[in-house]
TITI-345219 format. One record per residue (C-alpha): residue number from 1; residue in one letter; y negated, x negated, z negated. Coordinates in Angstrom, 1 decimal. Layout:
REC   num   residu        v        u        w
REC   NUM        A        Y        X        Z
...
//
This chain:
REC   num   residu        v        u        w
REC     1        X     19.8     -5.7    -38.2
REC     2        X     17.9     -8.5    -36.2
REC     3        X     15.3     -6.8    -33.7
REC     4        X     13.3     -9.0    -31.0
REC     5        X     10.2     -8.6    -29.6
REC     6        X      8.4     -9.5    -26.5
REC     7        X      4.8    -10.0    -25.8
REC     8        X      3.2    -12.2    -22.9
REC     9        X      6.5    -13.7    -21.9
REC    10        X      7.6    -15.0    -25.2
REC    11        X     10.4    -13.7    -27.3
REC    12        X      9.2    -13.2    -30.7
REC    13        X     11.8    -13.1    -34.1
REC    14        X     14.1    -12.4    -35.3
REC    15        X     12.4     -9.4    -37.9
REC    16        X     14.4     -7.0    -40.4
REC    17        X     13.2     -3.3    -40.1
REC    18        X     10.5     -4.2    -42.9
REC    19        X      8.8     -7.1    -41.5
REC    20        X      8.4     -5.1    -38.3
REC    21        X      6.8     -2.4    -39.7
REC    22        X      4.4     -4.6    -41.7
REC    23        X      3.4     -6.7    -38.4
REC    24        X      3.0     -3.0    -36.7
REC    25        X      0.9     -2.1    -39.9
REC    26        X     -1.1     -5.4    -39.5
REC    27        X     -1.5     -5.2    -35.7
REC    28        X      0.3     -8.3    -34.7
REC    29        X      3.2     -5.5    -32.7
REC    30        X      2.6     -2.8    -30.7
REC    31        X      5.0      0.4    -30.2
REC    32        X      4.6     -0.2    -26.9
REC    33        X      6.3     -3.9    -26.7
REC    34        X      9.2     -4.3    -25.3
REC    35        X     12.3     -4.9    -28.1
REC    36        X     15.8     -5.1    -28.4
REC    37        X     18.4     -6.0    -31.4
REC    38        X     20.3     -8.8    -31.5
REC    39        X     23.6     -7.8    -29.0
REC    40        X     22.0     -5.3    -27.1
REC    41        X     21.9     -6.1    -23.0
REC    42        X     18.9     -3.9    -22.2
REC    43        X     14.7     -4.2    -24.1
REC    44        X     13.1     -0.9    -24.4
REC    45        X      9.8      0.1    -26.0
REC    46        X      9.5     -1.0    -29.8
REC    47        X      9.2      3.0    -30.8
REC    48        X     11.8      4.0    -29.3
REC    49        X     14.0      1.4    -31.0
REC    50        X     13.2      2.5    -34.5
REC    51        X     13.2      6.0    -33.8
REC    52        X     16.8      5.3    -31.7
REC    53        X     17.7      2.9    -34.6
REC    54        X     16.6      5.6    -37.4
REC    55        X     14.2      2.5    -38.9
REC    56        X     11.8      4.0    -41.2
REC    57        X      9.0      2.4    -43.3
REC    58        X     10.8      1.5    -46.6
REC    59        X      9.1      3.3    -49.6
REC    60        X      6.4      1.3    -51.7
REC    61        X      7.4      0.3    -55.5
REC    62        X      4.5      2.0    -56.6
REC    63        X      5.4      6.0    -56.2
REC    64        X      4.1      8.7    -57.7
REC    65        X      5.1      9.8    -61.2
REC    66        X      7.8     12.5    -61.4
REC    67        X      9.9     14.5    -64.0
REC    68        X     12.8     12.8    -65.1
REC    69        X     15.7     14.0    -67.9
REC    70        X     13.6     11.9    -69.9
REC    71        X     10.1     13.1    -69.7
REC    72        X      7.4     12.4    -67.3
REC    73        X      8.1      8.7    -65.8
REC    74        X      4.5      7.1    -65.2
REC    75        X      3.5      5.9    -61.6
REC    76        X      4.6      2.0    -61.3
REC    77        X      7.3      2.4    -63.7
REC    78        X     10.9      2.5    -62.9
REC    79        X     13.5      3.5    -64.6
REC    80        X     16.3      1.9    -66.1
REC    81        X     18.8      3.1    -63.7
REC    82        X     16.0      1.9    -60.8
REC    83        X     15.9     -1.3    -62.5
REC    84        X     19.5     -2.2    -63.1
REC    85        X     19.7     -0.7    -59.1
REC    86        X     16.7     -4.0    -58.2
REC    87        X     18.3     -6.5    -60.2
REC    88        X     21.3     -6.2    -58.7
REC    89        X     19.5     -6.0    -55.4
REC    90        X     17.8     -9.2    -55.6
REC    91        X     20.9    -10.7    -56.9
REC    92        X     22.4     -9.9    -53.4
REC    93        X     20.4    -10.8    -51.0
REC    94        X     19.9    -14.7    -53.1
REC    95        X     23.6    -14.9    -52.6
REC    96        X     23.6    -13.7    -48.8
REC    97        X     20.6    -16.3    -48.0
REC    98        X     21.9    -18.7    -50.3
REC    99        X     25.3    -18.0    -48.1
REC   100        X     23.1    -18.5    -44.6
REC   101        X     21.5    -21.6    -45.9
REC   102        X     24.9    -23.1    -46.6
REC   103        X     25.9    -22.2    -43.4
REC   104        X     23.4    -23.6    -41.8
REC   105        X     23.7    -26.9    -43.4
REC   106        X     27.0    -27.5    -42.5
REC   107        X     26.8    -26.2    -38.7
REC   108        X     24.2    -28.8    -38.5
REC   109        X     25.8    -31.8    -40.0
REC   110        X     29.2    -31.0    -38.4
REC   111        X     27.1    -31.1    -34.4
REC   112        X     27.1    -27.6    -34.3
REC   113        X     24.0    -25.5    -33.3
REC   114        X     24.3    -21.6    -33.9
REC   115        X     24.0    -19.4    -30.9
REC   116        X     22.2    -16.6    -30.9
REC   117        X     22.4    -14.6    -27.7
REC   118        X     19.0    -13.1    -26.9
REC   119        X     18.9    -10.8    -24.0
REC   120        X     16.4    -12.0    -21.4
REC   121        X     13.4    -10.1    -19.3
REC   122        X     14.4     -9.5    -16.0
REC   123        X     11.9     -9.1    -13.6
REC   124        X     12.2     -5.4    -11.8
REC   125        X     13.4     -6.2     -7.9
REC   126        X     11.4     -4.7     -5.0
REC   127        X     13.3     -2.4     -2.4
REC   128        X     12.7     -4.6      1.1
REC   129        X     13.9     -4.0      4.3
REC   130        X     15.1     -7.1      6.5
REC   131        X     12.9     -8.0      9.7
REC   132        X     14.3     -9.6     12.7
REC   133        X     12.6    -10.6     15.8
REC   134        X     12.7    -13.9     18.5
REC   135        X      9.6    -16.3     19.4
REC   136        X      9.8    -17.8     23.1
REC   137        X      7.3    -18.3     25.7
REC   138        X      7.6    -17.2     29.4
REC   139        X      6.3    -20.0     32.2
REC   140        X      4.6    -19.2     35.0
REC   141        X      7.7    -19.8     37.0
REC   142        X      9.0    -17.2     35.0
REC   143        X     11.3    -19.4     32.9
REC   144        X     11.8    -18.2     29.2
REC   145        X     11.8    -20.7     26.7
REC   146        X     13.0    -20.3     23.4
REC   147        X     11.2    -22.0     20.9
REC   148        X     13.5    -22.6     17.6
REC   149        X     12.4    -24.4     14.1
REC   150        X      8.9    -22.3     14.2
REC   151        X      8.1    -21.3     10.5
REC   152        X      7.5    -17.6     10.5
REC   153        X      5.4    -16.5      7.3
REC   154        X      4.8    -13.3      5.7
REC   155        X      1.3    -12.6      4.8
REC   156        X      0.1     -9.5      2.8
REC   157        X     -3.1     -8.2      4.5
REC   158        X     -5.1     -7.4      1.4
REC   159        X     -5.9    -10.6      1.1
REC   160        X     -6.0    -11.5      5.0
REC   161        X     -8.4     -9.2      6.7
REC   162        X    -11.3    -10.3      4.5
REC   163        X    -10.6    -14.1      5.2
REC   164        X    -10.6    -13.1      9.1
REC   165        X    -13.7    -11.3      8.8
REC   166        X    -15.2    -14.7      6.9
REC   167        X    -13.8    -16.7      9.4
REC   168        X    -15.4    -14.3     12.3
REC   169        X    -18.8    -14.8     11.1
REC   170        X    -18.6    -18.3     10.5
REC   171        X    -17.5    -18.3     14.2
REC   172        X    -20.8    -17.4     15.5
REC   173        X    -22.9    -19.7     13.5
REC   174        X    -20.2    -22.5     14.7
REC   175        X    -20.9    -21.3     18.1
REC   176        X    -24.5    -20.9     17.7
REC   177        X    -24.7    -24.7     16.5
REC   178        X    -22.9    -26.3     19.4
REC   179        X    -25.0    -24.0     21.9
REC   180        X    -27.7    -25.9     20.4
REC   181        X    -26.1    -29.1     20.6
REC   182        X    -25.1    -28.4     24.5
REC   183        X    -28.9    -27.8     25.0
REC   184        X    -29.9    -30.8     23.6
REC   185        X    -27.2    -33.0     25.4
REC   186        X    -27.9    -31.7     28.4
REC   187        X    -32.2    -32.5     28.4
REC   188        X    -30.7    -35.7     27.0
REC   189        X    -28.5    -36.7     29.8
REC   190        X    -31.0    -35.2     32.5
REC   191        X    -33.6    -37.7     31.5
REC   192        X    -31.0    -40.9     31.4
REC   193        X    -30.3    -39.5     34.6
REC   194        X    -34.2    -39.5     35.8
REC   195        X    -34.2    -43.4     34.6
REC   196        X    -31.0    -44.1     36.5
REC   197        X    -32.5    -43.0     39.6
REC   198        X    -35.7    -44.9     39.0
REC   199        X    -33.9    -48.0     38.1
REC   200        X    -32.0    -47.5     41.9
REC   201        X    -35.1    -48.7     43.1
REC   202        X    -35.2    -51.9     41.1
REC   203        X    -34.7    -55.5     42.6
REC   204        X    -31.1    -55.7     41.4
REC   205        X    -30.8    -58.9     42.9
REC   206        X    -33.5    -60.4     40.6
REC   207        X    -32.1    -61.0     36.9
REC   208        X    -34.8    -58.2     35.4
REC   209        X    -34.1    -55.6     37.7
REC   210        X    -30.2    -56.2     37.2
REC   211        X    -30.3    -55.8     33.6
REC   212        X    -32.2    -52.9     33.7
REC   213        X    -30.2    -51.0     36.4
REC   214        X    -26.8    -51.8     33.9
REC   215        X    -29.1    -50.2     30.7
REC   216        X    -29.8    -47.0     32.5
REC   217        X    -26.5    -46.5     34.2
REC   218        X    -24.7    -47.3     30.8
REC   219        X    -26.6    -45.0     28.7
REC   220        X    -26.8    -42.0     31.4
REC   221        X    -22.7    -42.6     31.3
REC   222        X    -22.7    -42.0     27.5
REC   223        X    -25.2    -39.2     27.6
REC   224        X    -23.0    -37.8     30.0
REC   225        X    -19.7    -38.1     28.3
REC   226        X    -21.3    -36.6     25.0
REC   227        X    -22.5    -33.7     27.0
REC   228        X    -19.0    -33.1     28.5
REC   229        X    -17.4    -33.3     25.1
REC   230        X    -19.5    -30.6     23.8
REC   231        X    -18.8    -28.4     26.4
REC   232        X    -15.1    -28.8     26.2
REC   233        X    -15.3    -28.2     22.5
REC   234        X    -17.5    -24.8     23.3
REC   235        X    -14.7    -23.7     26.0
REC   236        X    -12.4    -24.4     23.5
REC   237        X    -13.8    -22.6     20.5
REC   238        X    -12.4    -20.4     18.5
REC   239        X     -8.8    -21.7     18.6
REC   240        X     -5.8    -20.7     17.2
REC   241        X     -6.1    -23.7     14.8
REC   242        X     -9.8    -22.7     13.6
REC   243        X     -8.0    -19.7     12.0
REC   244        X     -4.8    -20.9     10.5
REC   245        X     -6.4    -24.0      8.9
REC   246        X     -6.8    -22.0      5.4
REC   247        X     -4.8    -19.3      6.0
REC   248        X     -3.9    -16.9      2.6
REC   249        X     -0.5    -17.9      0.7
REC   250        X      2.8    -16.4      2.3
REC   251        X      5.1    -14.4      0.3
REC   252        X      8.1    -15.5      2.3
REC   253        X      9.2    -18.0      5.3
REC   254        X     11.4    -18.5      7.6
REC   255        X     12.5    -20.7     10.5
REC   256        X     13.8    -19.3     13.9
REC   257        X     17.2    -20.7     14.9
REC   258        X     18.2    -22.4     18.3
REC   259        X     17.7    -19.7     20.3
REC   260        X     14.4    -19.0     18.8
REC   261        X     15.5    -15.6     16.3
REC   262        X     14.8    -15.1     12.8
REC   263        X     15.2    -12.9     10.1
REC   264        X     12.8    -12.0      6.9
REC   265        X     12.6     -9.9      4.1
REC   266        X      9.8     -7.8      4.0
REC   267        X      8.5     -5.0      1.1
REC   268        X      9.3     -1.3      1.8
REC   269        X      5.8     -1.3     -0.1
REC   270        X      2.5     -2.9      1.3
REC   271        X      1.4     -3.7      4.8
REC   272        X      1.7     -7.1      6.2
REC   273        X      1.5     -9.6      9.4
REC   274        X      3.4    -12.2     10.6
REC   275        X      1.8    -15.4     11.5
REC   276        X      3.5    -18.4     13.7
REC   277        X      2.6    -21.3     15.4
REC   278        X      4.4    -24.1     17.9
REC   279        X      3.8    -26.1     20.7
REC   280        X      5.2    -27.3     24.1
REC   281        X      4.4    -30.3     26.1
REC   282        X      4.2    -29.6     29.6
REC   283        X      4.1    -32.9     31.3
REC   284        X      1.2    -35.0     29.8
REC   285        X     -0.8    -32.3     28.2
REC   286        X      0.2    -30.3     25.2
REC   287        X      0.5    -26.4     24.8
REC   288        X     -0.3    -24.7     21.5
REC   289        X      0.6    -21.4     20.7
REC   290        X     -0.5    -19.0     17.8
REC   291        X      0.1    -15.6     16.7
REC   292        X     -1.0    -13.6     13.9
REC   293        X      0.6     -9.9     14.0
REC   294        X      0.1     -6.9     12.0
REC   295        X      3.8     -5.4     11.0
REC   296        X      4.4     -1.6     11.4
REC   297        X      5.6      0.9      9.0
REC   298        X      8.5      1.1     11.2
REC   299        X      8.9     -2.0     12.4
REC   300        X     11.9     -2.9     10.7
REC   301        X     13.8     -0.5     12.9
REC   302        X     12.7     -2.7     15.9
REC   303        X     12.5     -6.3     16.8
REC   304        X      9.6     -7.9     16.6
REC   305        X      8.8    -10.2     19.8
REC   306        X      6.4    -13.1     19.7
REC   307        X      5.8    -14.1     22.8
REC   308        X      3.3    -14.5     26.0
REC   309        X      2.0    -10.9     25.4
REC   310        X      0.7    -11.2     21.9
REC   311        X     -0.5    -14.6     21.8
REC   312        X     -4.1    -15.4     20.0
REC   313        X     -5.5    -16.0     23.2
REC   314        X     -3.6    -13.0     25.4
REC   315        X     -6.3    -10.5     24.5
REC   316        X     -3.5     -8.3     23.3
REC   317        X     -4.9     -5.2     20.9
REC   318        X     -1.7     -6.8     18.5
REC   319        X     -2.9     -9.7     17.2
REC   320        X     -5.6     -9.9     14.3
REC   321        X     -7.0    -12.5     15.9
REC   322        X     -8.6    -13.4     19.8
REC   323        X     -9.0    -17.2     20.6
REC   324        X     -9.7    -19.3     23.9
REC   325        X     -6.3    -21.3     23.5
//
């Protein structure tokens, strides 16, 4: 009987009855590895098999002595009947590996490779529920458009809340830093300001006072374009895409169809949000939209909806984040 044992992925064997209980002897098996014998479709635990098996430790050669017909046999030596009973064990098991080997070397020199079907691990599957729900934005002209090819991901949130919470409080040192910055523009482009209004006063017709009108007006201009940059960035900041540039790994994705519906698997166990993103260009300027939504229990009995109301930027109590756009 061929018995196989698994431990850290690998398939380990084949081992007679003896060998196993010498490598659980030495330590190298465990009763609590999985095992199965050559043929069987399903592993259980390595104890159970040799109890279900009836595989017991073979006896030592050195027993203890014991009355025989003959007189008191001495420990460590067998008698005849024991002996002719070994010889002719050992005779047998040369010929039946001396049979194997032959076999062996003829499978191989004929192209043939022996099979040996070893059951494989199967991974247990999780019970999972399917989720559907549709992604489309409402104008303000009322119009709804459905948004389709938008990759909807599953995220667990044991991993997510604490990368929101480190991205909230790097938010306010980000914001604290262009504050700062916007301070320091601003002093900067009132005093370019200050020398363009002195420099009004220049002879501009004289070559001197030309040059040094152009100076001031050119670097008030660039102090005043920096300043405005700044406070576009502030208005802007958070976005949707601060949040979602390192986002935690997805356990599953999915794309909405056409008409902007999707479907995904979600597990019965664990609790989870759904994160999207698209975008929509509205004449010469681009919309971006982001959501990042904390599934219900019960959602699956439901569909989801990812639209105008739960947006990053809606201010809706759904979504596990709030941005300015």
């Amino acid at each position: 009987m061929q018995i196989y044992v698994s431990q850290n992925n690998a398939t380990l064997g084949p081992y007679d009855g003896a060998q196993v209980h010498d490598l659980l002897q030495r330590g190298d098996l465990h009763p609590d590895d999985l095992a199965c014998c050559e043929g069987d479709k399903r592993w259980v635990r390595l104890s159970e098999l040799l109890a279900r098996r009836h595989i017991t430790k073979p006896e030592g050669i050195g027993a203890k002595a014991k009355v025989t017909q003959q007189g008191v046999q001495r420990e460590g030596q067998p008698s005849r009947a024991k002996s002719l009973s070994i010889q002719f064990g050992v005779v047998f098991l040369a010929t039946v590996l001396a049979g194997a080997a032959l076999m062996l070397f003829w499978q191989y020199f004929s192209g043939r490779t022996p099979q040996v079907a070893i059951p494989k691990l199967e991974a247990p599957k999780l019970e999972t529920h399917k989720l559907e729900g549709e992604v489309f934005i409402v104008t303000k002209g009322g119009q709804s458009i459905k948004l389709g090819l938008v990759e909807v991901a599953l995220l667990p949130l044991e991993p997510l809340l604490p990368y929101l919470a480190e991205k909230k409080a790097a938010e306010e040192s980000i914001a604290a830093q262009l504050d700062s910055e916007i301070e320091a523009a601003k002093a900067d482009e009132k005093s370019k300001d200050a020398r363009l209004q002195a420099a009004r006063s220049y002879d501009v017709l004289s070559k001197a006072g030309s040059e040094a009108y152009t100076k001031a007006y050119n670097e008030y201009y660039r102090a005043n374009y920096f300043c405005e940059d700044l406070l576009g960035k502030r208005r802007a900041f958070p976005s949707g895409s601060y949040y979602f540039r390192n986002l935690p790994q997805s356990i599953v994705s999915t794309q909405t169809d056409s008409d902007g519906k999707f479907t995904i698997e979600v597990p019965a166990q664990g609790e989870f949000a759904l994160a999207a993103r698209s975008q929509r260009s509205v004449g010469s300027s681009v919309e971006n939209y982001f959501w990042l939504v904390k599934v219900s229990p019960d959602q699956h009995a439901k569909k989801l909806m990812l639209s105008n109301g739960n947006l990053s930027f809606s201010g809706s109590p759904d979504s596990l984040i709030v941005t300015k756009r």
